[in-house]
N, C-alpha and C positions, 0 to 999 in steps of 0.2 A: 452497502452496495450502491453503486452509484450507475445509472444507467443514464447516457447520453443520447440524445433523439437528435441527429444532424438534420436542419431544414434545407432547402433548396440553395442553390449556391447560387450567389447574384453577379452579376457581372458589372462591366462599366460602360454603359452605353456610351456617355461624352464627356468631355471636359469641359468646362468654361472658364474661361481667366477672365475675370471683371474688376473693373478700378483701375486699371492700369493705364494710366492718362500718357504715361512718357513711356516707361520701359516696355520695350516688344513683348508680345507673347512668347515668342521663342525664347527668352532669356529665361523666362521662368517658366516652361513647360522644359525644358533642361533639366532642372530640379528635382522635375519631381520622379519618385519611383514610382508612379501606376502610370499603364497607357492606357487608350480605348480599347476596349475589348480584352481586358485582365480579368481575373475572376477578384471580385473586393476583395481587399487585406485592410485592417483596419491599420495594425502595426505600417505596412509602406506607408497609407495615408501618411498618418503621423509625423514619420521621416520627412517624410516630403514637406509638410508644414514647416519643420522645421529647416531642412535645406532654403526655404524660400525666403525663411525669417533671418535668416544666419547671411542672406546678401546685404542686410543693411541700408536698402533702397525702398522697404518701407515700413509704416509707422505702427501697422497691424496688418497681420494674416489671419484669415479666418477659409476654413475646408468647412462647406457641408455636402450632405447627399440628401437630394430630392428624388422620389420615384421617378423613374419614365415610363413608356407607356405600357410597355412589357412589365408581366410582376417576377421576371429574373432580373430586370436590367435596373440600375441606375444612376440617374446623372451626378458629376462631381461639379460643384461649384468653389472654384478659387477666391477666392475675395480679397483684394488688396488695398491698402490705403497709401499711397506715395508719398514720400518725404523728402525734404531735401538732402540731395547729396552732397553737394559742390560745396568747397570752403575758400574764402576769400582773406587774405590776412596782411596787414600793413605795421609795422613795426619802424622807432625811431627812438636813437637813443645817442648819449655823447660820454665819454671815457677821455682820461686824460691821454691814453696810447692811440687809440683809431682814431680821437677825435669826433666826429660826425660819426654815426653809422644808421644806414636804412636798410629794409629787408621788408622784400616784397614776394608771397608765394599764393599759388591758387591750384586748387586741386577739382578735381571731380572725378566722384567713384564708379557714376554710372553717364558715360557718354555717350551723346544722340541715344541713350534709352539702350543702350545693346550691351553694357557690363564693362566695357571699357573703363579704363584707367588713367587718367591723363597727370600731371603733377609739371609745374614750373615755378622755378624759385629764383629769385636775382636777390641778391647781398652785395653795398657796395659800403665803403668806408675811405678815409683817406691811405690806408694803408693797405686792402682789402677789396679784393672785387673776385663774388661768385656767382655763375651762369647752371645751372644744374634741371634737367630737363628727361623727365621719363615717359613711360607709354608704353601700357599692359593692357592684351589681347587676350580674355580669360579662358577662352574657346578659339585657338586660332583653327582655321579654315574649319570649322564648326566641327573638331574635331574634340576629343578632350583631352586637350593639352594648352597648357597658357605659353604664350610668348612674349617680349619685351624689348622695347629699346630704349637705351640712356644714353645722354650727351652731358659732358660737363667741361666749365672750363672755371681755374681759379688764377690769380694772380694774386701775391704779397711781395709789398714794396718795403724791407725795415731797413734800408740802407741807409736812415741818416743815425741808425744806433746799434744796430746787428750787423750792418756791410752788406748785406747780401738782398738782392730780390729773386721771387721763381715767380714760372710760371709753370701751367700745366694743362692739358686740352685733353680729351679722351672724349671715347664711345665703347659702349657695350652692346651686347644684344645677351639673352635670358632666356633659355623654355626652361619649363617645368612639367613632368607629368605624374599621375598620382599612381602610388603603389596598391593604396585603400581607399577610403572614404574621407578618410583623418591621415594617411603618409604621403607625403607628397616627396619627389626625385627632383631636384632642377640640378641645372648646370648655366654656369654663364661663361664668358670671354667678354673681355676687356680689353682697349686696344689705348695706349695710353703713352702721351709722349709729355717728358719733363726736362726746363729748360733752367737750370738754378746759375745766378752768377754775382758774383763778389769783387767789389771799390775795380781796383783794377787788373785783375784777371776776365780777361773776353770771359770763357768760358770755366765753368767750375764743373757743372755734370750737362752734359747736352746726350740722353739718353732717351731710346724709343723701346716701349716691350712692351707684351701683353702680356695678361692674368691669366688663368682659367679656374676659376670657381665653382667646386662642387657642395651641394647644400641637402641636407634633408627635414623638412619641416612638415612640423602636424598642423593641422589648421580642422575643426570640429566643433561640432555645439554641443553642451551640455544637457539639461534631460530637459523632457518637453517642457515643463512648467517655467522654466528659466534659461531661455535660449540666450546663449551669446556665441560667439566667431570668435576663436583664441587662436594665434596663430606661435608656434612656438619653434626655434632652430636649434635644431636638435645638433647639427652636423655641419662644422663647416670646413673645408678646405682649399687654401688659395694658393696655386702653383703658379710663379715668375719666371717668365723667359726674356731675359731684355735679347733686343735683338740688335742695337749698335748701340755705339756710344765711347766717348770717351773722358778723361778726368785728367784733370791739370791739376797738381799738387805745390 
């Protein structure tokens, strides 16, 4: 027989987020699942370590509980160490087809410190030039839902051995909201106009349409001891509407 004696039940008198030199408080009191004034769960703690670890914005987390002055109440101290986010990348290389080619991209996962998403990339070569330009809003209007906007534009020139050059410019925009913890719903539209032409036909496809892409992906960390951020797409579907255009045969 097993008899249990339940002691008093503690509560949460405060939070403190500490270490946090760049990323706001609110990014990672987001995170977590206790407020002030919850009755303790040790299981939410937990969670929540791991939501904070699973952003990738820093090096170590650490939760403890300090008494406060009440002996129901006590404090939560967040403890973080920042890392860097931002990637900078330069690449250069030569092929007998492009000839030259350079590629220049720069990322950052956590901007001005608020979770933000920023990503630009320029690729040019002698036959080759890409312009490709995003920015994700992980909480738009602090709301839980992400949003996003893409810009790209490409151009290839093989006309001294295929006849043909294109080009191609477009914009997207992106939400996503979660169904769970780990299912996430997004849907995006793409707005996307392509200009292909060949030796001497003016025009080969001079055509405008947009996308609409619908997605379902998991995104969740694994068990406390061994946090990581998987993100996996379960579901994709991409429906074309061009909306003018025409072709010369």
């Amino acid at each position: 027989t097993f008899v249990v004696d339940e002691g008093p039940r503690v509560y949460i008198d405060r939070i403190n987020i500490v270490g946090n030199t760049q990323t706001l408080d609110r990014v990672i009191r987001r995170e977590l699942r206790i407020s002030e004034g919850d009755a303790f769960n040790r299981i939410l703690l937990d969670r929540s370590k791991n939501r904070v670890k699973a952003l990738g914005y820093f090096k170590e987390v650490d939760i403890e509980e300090v008494p406060a002055d009440e002996p129901d109440r006590t404090v939560v101290n967040v403890k973080v160490e920042e890392q860097p986010t931002g990637e900078l990348s330069f690449a250069a290389g030569f092929s007998s087809v492009d000839a030259y080619l350079l590629d220049f991209s720069a990322s950052q996962r956590n901007l001005r410190g608020r979770g933000q998403v920023a990503v630009a990339r320029v690729s040019t070569s002698s036959r080759q030039q890409i312009v490709d330009l995003r920015f994700t809003e992980p909480r738009f209007l602090d709301r839980n839902l992400s949003a996003g906007l893409d810009a790209f534009a490409t151009r290839q020139d093989f006309s001294d051995y295929s006849l043909f050059t294109s080009e191609t410019i477009g914009a997207g925009a992106r939400v996503g909201f979660p169904l769970t913890e780990r299912l996430q719903l997004g849907l995006s539209y793409r707005l996307q106009y392509d200009d292909v032409q060949v030796n001497n036909i003016d025009v080969l496809i001079d055509s405008a349409g947009f996308a609409v892409t619908r997605y379902i992906q998991v995104s969740g960390q694994d068990t406390p001891a061994d946090t990581s951020d998987d993100t996996y797409r379960l579901a994709n579907v991409n429906d074309v509407d061009p909306t003018l255009g025409e072709q010369v045969v």
